[in-house]
N, C-alpha and C positions, 0 to 999 in steps of 0.2 A: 375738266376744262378743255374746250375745245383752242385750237393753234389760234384763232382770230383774238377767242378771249384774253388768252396768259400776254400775246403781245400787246395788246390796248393795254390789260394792267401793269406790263413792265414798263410798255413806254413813261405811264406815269412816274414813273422814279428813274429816268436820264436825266444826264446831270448835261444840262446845255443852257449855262447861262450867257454863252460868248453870244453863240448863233441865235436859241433861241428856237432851234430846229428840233424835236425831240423828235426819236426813233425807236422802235422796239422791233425785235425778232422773235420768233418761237419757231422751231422744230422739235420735230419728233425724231428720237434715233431707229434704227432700222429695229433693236429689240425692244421698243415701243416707250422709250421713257420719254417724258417732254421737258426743254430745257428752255430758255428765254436766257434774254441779255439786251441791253439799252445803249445809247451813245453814250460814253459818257467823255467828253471835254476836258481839255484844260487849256492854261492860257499860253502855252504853249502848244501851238496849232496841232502842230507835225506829230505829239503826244499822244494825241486823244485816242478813243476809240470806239470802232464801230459797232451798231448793236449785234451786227450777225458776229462779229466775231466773239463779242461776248456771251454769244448763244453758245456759238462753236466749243469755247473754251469748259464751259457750263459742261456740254455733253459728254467732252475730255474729261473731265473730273469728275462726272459721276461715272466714269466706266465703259461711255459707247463711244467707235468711232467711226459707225454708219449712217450719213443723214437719209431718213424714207420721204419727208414733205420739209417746206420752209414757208413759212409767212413773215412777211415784213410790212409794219404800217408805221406810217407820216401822216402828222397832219396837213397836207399837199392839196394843192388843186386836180392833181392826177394823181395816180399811184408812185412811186418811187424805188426804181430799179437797184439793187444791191451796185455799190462801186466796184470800179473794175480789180483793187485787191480783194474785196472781197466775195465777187465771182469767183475768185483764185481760191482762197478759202474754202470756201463750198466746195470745187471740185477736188479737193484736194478728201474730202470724206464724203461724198455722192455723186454715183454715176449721172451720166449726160441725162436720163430721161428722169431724173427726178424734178418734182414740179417746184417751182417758187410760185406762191402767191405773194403779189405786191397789192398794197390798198390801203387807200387814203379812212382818216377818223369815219369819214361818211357813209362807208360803204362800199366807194366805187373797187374792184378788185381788175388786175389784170393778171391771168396765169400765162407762166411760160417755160419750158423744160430748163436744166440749167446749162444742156446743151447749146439751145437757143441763145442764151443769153452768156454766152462762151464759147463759141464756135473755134475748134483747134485748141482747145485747153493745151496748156504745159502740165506736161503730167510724168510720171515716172519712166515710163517706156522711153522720154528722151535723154532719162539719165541713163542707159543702159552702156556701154562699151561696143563702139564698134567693130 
């Protein structure tokens, strides 16, 4: 199953009955296993959670903690960029030039490194001891 497919069929099963907005992720880890994760909501906002990070977590618990690609789709008029925790997230397990595809049910895809879409990441070297 390719990353576009496992995220269309995760999306299916987010649990977004507030919003309404269903989200699916899939990556693949650097030793090639693929993991997916969905929004999933609760009525308490501040709770819920996002699909990448349930990708994320997915990966963690089968064993990997190198992201190699990421795709994310919505059913959006455009594509839909990972939020800014969880840009945090992603670079927190994939270097700057791995790719994220974002893309709407229809097709439309927009790629971008996750460089790009993180510029100055926070990252370990600023926990370091001066």
């Amino acid at each position: 199953m390719d990353l576009r497919e496992a995220a269309l069929a995760v999306r299916g099963r987010a649990h977004a009955p507030y919003s309404g907005f269903a989200v699916g992720a899939a990556l693949r880890g650097a030793g090639g296993g693929l993991h997916v994760g969905c929004n999933v909501e609760n009525v308490s906002y501040p709770e819920g959670t996002c699909a990448e990070a349930g990708a994320i977590a997915a990966m963690v618990a089968a064993g990997e903690t190198r992201i190699a690609e990421v795709y994310v789709v919505a059913d959006a008029p455009v594509p839909v960029s990972p939020c800014g925790g969880c840009r945090q997230r992603l670079a927190e397990f994939a270097p700057p030039e791995v790719v994220v595809v974002m893309a709407t049910v229809a097709g439309a895809e927009r790629r971008m490194t996750l460089g790009e879409l993180l510029p100055g990441a926070f990252g370990p070297d600023h926990m370091a001891a001066g």
